[in-house]
N, C-alpha and C positions, 0 to 999 in steps of 0.2 A: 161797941165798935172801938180797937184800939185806935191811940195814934200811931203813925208812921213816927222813928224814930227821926230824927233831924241828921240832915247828910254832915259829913266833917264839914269843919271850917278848913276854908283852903288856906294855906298861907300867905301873909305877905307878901307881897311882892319886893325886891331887892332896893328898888324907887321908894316904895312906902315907905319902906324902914327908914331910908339912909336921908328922904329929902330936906329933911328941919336938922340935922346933922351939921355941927360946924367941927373941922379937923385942922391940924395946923400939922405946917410940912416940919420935919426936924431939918436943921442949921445946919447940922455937920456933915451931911451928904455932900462930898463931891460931886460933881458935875463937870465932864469936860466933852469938847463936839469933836466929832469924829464922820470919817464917812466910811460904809460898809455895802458892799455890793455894790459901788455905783451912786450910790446916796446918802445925805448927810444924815445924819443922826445923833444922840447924844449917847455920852455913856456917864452913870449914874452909879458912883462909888461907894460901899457903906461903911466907914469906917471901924465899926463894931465886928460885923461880920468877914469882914474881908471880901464880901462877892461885889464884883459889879453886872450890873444889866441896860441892856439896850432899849432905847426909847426912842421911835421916831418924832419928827418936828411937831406932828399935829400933838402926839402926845406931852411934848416936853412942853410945848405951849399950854395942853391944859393943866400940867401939874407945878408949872411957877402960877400961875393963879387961885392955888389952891391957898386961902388965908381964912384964919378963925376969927377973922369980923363977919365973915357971912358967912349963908348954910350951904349945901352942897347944892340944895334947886336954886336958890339964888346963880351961886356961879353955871348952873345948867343954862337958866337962862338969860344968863349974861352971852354965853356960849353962842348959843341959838342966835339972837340978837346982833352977834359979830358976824354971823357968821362962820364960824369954827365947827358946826354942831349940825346937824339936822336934825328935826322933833322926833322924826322915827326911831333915834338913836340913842334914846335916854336910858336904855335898860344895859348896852354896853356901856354908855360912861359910866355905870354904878358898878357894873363888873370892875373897871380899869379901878375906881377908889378903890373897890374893893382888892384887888391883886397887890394896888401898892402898900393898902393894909398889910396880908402877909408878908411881903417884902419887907415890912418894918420902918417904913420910909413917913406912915402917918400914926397920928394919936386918934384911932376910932372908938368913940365910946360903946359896950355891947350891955344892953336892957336885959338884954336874957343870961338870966342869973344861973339857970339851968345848961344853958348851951356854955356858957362861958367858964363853969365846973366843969363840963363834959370834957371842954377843952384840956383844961390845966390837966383835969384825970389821966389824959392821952397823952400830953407830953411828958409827963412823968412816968409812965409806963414806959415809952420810948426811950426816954432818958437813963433811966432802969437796965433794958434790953440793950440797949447802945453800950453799958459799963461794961455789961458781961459778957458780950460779941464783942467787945475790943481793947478784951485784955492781950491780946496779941499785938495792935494797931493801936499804943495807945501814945497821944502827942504832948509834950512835955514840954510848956512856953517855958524861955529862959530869960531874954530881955529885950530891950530894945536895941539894934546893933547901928542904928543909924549915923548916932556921931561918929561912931568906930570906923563907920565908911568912907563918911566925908572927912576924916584924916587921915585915912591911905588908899584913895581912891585914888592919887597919884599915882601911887605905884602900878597902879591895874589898866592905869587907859594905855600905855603901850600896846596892851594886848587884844586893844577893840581898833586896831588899828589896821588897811588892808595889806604893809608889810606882813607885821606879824600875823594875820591868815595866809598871808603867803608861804612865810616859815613853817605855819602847821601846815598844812600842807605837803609842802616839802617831808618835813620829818614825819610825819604820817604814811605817806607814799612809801618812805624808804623801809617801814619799819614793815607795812604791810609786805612789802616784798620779801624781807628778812622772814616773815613766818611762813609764807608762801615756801619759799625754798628749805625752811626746817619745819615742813608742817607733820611732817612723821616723829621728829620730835618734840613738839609741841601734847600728841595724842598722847603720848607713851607715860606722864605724871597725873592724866585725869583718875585715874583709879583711885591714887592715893591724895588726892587734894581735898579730902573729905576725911580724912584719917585723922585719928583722934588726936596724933601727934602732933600734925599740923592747924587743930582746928584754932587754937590760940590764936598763932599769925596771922591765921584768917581773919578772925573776927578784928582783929587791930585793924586788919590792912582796910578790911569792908568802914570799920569809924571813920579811921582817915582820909578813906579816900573820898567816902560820902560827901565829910564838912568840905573838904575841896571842893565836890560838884556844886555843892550848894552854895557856895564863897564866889562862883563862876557865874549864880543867878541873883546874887546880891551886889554884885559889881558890874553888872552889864546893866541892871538896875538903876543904880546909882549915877554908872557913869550918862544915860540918857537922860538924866534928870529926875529916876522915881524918887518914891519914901518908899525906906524899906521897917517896918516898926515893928518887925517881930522875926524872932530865931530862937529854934527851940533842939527839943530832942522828939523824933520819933519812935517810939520803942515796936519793933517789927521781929514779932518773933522771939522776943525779948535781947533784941540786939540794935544798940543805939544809934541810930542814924542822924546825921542834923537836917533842920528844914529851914528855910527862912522864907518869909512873905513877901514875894515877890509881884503880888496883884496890881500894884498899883502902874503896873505896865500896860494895862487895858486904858490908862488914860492917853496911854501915847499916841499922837496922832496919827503916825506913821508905821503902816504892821509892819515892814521890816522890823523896825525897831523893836515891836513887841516879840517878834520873832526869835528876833537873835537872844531875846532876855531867855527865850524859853531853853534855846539849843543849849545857850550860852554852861551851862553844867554839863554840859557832856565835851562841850569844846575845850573846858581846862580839864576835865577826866582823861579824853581821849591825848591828849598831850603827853597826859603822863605816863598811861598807858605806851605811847610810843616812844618816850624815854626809857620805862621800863622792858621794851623790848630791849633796846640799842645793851643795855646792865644784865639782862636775862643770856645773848647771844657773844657777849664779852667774858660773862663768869664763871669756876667750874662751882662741881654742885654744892651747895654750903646753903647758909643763910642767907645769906644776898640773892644768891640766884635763886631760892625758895620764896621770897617776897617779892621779886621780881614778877616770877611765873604767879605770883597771885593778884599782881597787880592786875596784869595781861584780862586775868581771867574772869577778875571782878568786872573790870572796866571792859569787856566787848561781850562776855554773854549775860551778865545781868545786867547791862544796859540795853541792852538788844530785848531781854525778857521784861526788863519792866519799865525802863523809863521811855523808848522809843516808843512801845505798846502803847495805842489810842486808848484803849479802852479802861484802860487804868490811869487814875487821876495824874499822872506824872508827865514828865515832857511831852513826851508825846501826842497826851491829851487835850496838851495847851496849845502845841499848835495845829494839829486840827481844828481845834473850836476858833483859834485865829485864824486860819485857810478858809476855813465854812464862813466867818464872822457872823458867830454867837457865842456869845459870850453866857457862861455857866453850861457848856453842852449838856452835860447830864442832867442838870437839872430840869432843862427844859425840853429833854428827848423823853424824863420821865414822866413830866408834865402831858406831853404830846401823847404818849401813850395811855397815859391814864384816863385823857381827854376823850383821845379814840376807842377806848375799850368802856368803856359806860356808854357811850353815845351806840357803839352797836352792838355791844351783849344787854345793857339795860334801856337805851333811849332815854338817856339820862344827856342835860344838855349842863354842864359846870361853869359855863360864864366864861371860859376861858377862850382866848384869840388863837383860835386853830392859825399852824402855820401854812401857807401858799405854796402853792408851785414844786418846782422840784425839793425844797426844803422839806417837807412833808415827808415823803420816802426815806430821806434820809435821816429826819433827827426818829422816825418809827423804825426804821431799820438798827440805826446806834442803840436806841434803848433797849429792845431785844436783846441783840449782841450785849449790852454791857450788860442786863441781868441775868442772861445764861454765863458771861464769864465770873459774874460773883459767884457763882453756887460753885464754876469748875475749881477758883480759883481757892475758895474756902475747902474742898474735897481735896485737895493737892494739899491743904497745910495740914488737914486733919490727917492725912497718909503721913507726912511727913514728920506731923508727932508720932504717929505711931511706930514707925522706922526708929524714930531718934530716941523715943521715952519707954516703948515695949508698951507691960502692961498699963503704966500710968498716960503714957500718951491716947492710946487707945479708948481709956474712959473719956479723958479731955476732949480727945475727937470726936468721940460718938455723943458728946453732952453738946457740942460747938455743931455740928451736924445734925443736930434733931431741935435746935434752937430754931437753927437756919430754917429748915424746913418745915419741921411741924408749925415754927412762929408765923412762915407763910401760908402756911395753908386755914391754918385756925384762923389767924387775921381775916383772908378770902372770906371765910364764911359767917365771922363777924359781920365784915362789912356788909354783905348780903343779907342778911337776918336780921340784923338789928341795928345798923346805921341811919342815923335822922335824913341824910342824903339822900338812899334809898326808898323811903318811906313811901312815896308815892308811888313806886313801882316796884310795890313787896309782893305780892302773887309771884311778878315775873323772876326778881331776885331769888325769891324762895325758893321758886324750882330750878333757877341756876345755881344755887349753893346744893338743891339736893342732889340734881343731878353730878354737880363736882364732886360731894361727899360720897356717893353710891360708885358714882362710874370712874375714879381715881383709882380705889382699892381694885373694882370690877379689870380693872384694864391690864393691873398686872397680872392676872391670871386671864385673860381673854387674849390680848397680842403677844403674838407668837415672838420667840426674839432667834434669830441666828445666826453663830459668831464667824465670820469668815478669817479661818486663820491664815495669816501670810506668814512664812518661813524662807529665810534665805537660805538657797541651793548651791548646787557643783555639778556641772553635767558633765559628763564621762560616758562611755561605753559600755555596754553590756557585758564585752569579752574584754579585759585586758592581760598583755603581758610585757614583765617587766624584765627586763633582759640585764642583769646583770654580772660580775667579774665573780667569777669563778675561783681567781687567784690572782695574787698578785701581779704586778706588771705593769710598764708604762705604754700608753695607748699610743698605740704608731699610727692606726688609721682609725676613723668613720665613716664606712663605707654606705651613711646614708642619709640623708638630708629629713629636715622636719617638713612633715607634712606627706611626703607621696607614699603609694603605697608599697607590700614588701610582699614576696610567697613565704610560705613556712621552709623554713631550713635556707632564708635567703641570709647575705652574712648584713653584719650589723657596723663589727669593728673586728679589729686585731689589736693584741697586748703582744707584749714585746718582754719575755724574763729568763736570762742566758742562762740562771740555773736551771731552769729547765731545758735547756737544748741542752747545755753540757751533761745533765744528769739523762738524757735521750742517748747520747753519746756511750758515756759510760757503761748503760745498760748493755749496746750493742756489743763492745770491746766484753765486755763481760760475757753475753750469749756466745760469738767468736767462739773466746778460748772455751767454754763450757763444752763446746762442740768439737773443737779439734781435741782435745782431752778425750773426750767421748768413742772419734774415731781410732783413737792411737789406741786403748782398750780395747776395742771392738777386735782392731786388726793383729792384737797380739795375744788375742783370748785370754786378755784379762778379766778374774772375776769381778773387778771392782768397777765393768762398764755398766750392771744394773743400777749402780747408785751413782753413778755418772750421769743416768739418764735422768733420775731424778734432778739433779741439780740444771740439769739443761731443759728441763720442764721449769720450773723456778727462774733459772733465767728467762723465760718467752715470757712468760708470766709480767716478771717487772720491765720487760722490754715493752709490752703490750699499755703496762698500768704509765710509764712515761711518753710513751705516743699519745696516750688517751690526755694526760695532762696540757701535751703542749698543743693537742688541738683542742683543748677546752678556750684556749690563748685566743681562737678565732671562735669568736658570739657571733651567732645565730638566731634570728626570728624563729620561735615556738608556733605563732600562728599566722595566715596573712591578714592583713589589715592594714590600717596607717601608722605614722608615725607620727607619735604626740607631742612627744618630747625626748631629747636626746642632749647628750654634752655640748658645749659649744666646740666649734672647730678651732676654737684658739686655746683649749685645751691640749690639743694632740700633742703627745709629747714627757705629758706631765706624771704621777705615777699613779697607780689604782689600785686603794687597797680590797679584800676579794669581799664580794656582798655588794658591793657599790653598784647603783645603779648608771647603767649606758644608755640607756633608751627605754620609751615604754610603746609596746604597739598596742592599738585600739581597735577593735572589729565589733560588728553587731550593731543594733540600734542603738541610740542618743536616749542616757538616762539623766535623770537629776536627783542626785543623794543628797538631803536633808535632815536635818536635825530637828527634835520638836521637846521640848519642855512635857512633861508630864501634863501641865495644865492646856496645855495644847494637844496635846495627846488626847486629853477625856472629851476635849470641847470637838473635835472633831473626829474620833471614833473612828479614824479611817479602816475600811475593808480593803480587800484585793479585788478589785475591778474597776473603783470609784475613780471618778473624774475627776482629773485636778487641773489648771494654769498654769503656766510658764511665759515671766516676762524676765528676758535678760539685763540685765543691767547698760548694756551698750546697744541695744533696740528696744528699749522697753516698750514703742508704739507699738512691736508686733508680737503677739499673744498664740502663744502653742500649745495644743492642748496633751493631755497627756490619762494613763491611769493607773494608779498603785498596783506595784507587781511586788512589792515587800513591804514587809515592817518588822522589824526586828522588837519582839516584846520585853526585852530586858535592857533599862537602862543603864547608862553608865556615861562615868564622867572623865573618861577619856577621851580626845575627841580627835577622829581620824582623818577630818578633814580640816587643815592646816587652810585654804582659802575663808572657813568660816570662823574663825578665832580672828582676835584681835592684834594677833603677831600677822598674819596672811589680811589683815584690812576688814575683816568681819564681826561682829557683834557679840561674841560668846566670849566671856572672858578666860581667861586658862589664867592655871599659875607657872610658874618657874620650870614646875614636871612637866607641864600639859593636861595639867586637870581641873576641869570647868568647878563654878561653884556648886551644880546641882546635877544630876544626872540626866542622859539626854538620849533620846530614841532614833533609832536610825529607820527612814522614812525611803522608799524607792519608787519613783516615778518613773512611766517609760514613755517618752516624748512620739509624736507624732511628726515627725519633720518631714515629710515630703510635702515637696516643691519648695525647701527651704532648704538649699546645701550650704548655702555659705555665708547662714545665721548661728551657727554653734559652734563651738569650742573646746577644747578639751581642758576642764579646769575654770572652763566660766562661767562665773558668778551671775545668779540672777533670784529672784525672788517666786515662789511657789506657794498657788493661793488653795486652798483646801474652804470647802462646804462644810460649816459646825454642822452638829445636831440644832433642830428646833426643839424648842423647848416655850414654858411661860417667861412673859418680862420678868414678874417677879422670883420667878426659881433661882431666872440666870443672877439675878443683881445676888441673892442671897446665896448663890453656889462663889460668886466669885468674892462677896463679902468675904463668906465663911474660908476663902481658900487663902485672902489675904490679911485677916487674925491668926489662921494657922502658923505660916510662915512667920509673921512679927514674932509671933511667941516663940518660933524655936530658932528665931538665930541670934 
């Protein structure tokens, strides 16, 4: 008879371990009280770390009681005893020692020799992975700028003043208008603000104006009473940014205050920025006004892209987490999620204090969001090497890109296999790593993907004609207004050119004598009236060919239809050289001609019959349908329609000829507009939505991978 084997030893309990345990709080923590949502609470500084966190009253009460003359059950049931405590609740107080453990806030002794390697192992691993994910992001202490404050923090409180927000203000207002009214020339330098000429200026203008932002969050700092104890360099991209530690504004009691510390860098950005309009719209083009326009452009759209942006640790971040009042948002929206995602993929419970109420949805909803925009935003630099470095970028990005991802996923499946956490619930982890390792790969070839191409359009008519001068002449009339309709051979205009009447003249005085010539011979039977006649054939002849020119003088409609477009009436008068267009009539059904990139081309394969969309740009709620009646197979990179270039307001860039960078197919849609008369346009712009091909997720990622290594490498 065997024995049965002996079942595992369960583990400890978190109470067993910790209760003969004595810890002592460290000294140098700040502590200052604050209220948040309504209710007092404390905020708990770490001066090492820079982070602060939030502690309500019951908790701040039991962690000033935390002293290394007694053991932790002791102080439990000191607790109990007071009052403060309930007996039921001894497994969350050892959670809470434990949380302030990792916050770094106590000295916990750990017995296990084994867990406590595992640990070190982990953080050096990380610490490892954190070097080589942020050689791009990497921050550069320089010193303490505190004194430097407090001896010119005179100069600065002026500007925390609510005159001077009134001033900004004011010259903000004005400056915004300034580009409002030159906002066509504002567009017309984006092309080249990226040029290799300029990238110098650039990079200056982006140092200088940084340390300014940040000089605007160390003196709003300052001037409310913070410590400000560190300013460094960011290196972003390998271009130097300054940063300075402006944390200590969490102790402020007052969220305005905290508030304003946070905007405060973009409030002396945005200043200068609207100084450097006032310098941009006073100067011709040179240098001045080349740093001007980059001033402009630093300060409203990479502020707009990354400091305003929640989701990225930067102003914006901060005050949301001040607006919400939590303090470290991210860290404790990652926490939130991590909490929730064990608890119902493993039924794993972490000891941790789920958040309440509507805070719930939101710090699970932020942590989502901010790890889908890590991955977008790491995919955006790795394109962006590859753009700027070719083939060396490309390597850098696909090593920074398969870091990122492969390091998450292999981590996942670590953690799931062979985590000491998981332990107890390894059956079920196991089949959730298998199933994520089997059904990850399985999915890109199982879900279908497909690409809906949108293309900006021009709708025009089926039939057009374009009625133009025939010859010289100045336009005496426009015999017809835009918009109504015209018959074929209806007139359009009249040109007005006396050498042509006079040379109609001429002709006749000429036919005349040709003819009285003619009859004087005739009547005196002279041989010389058979060649007489010819010359009087020759005269009708050019008598005929100068009526025909000077009724060319009055244009006529070719077909009936409408009128699209036509000179203005305050033209009339003026001269016209012959080609020049008078008018265009329009008949037939409402088309929309479009352009489509090659890549757009394959991804949506269009046939002749296939269904497409149509949303105008000036109705886009109302949606037309439509279906491909052409497509022109040969691309090219001239482009015939002037509303879709970026000279007529549209997206295609052309050069100086009119020649785009890449070759472009011309697309024909034929709109459905009935019971829609007086939704379309002749010449307006709207957008055209095309059905890709389906295909696997995984083909599409590696067709459009593979489409954009092609490109890097050939330009």
């Amino acid at each position: 008879m065997s024995t049965p084997a002996p079942a595992a030893a369960t583990p400890p309990s978190l109470a067993a371990r910790l209760r003969d345990v004595r810890v002592s709080l460290r000294g140098d923590l700040e502590i200052a009280r604050s209220r948040m949502r309504g209710e007092a609470c404390y905020i708990v500084r770490d001066p090492v770390t820079f982070q602060s966190h939030k502690l309500s009253v019951a908790d701040y009460g039991t962690l000033i009681r935390i002293n290394v003359e007694r053991s932790l059950g002791e102080l439990w049931s000191e607790l109990v005893r007071g009052g403060a405590a309930r007996e039921d609740g001894e497994e969350s107080f050892y959670n809470f020692i434990a949380t302030l453990h990792r916050l770094g806030f106590l000295s916990l002794p750990n017995t296990d020799h084994q867990a406590l390697f595992r640990r070190y192992a982990a953080r050096e691993s990380a610490a490892r992975r954190k070097r080589w994910t942020s050689v791009l992001f990497f921050p550069i202490p320089l010193c303490n700028p505190d004194s430097f404050l407090n001896r010119t923090i005179s100069l600065a409180r002026p500007l925390f003043t609510p005159i001077a927000f009134l001033v900004w203000l004011a010259i903000v207002a004005s400056a915004a208008a300034i580009a409002w009214a030159r906002a066509h020339e504002l567009q017309q330098p984006l092309d080249a603000l990226l040029a290799t000429r300029n990238l110098a200026t650039l990079w200056l203008t982006l140092i200088v104006l940084k340390t300014w932002h940040e000089l605007g969050h160390a003196y709003a700092c300052k001037h409310f009473g913070g410590y400000v104890p560190e300013i460094g360099l960011n290196l972003i991209l390998f271009t130097p940014c300054a940063y300075v530690d402006a944390s200590a504004c969490w102790m402020f009691p007052r969220k305005l205050h905290r508030i304003i510390v946070c905007l405060a860098g973009m409030y002396f950005e945005s200043f200068t920025a609207a100084l450097a309009v006032f310098v941009w719209a006073a100067t011709p083009p040179g240098l001045v006004h080349s740093v001007a326009y980059n001033i402009m452009f630093l300060a409203s759209v990479v502020t707009v892209l990354f400091n305003i942006n929640p989701l990225m640790r930067y102003d914006g971040y901060y005050v949301l987490s001040d607006w919400l009042e939590i303090p470290n948002l991210r860290a404790r929206a990652q926490q939130e999620l991590s909490h929730w995602s064990k608890r119902w993929l493993l039924g794993l419970n972490d000891g941790a204090r789920p958040a309440a109420g509507a805070m719930l949805p939101t710090l699970l909803s932020f942590g989502a969001l901010a790890g889908l925009y890590r991955y977008s935003v790491t995919l955006g630099i790795c394109a962006l090497l590859a753009i700027k470095l070719q083939g060396f970028g490309l390597i850098v990005g696909a090593l920074m890109l398969a870091a990122l991802l492969g390091g998450s996923f292999i981590g996942t499946l670590r953690y799931l296999w062979f985590a000491e956490e998981t332990r107890r619930v390894r059956p079920r982890a196991a089949a959730l790593g298998a199933a994520l390792a089997l059904g990850a790969p399985a999915a890109l070839f199982a879900i279908p993907a497909r690409s809906n191409i949108l293309s900006e359009g021009v709708t025009q008519r089926a039939e057009q004609c374009i009625v133009r001068a025939e010859d010289a002449g100045f336009l005496r009339t426009l015999d017809v207004a835009h918009g109504p309709q015209v018959e074929a051979g209806g007139p359009i205009a009249s040109l007005e050119n006396s050498s042509r009447y006079e040379a109609l003249l001429a002709a006749q005085a000429a036919l005349d004598a040709a003819r009285a010539q003619f009859d004087r011979f005739i009547a005196e039977g002279d041989p010389r009236a058979a060649e007489q006649r010819i010359l009087v054939a020759a005269a009708e002849s050019t008598l005929q060919d100068r009526r025909a020119a000077l009724a060319a003088l009055s244009l006529k409609s070719a077909i009936s239809g409408e009128v699209v477009a036509r000179l203005d009436a305050s033209e009339v008068g003026r001269f016209v050289e012959p080609g020049e267009a008078i008018a265009t009539i329009a008949a037939g059904p409402w088309q929309v001609r479009t352009l489509l990139t090659d890549e757009q081309l394959a991804a949506a394969a269009p046939r002749i019959g296939d269904l497409a969309e149509f949303r105008s740009d000036h109705r886009p709620e109302v949606t037309l349908h439509g279906q491909v009646r052409r497509v022109r197979p040969v691309g090219s990179r001239s482009i015939p329609l002037l509303p879709l270039t970026q000279v007529g307001g549209g997206d295609i860039v052309v050069d100086a000829h009119g020649a785009a960078q890449q070759p472009y197919f011309e697309l024909v849609v034929e709109l459905d507009a009935v019971g829609q008369p007086d939704l379309l346009r002749h010449n307006m712009t709207g957008h055209i939505r095309l059905s890709g091909q389906s295909e696997p997720l995984g083909l599409h990622i590696l067709r459009r991978a593979m489409r954009f290594v092609d490109q890097v490498l050939r330009a």
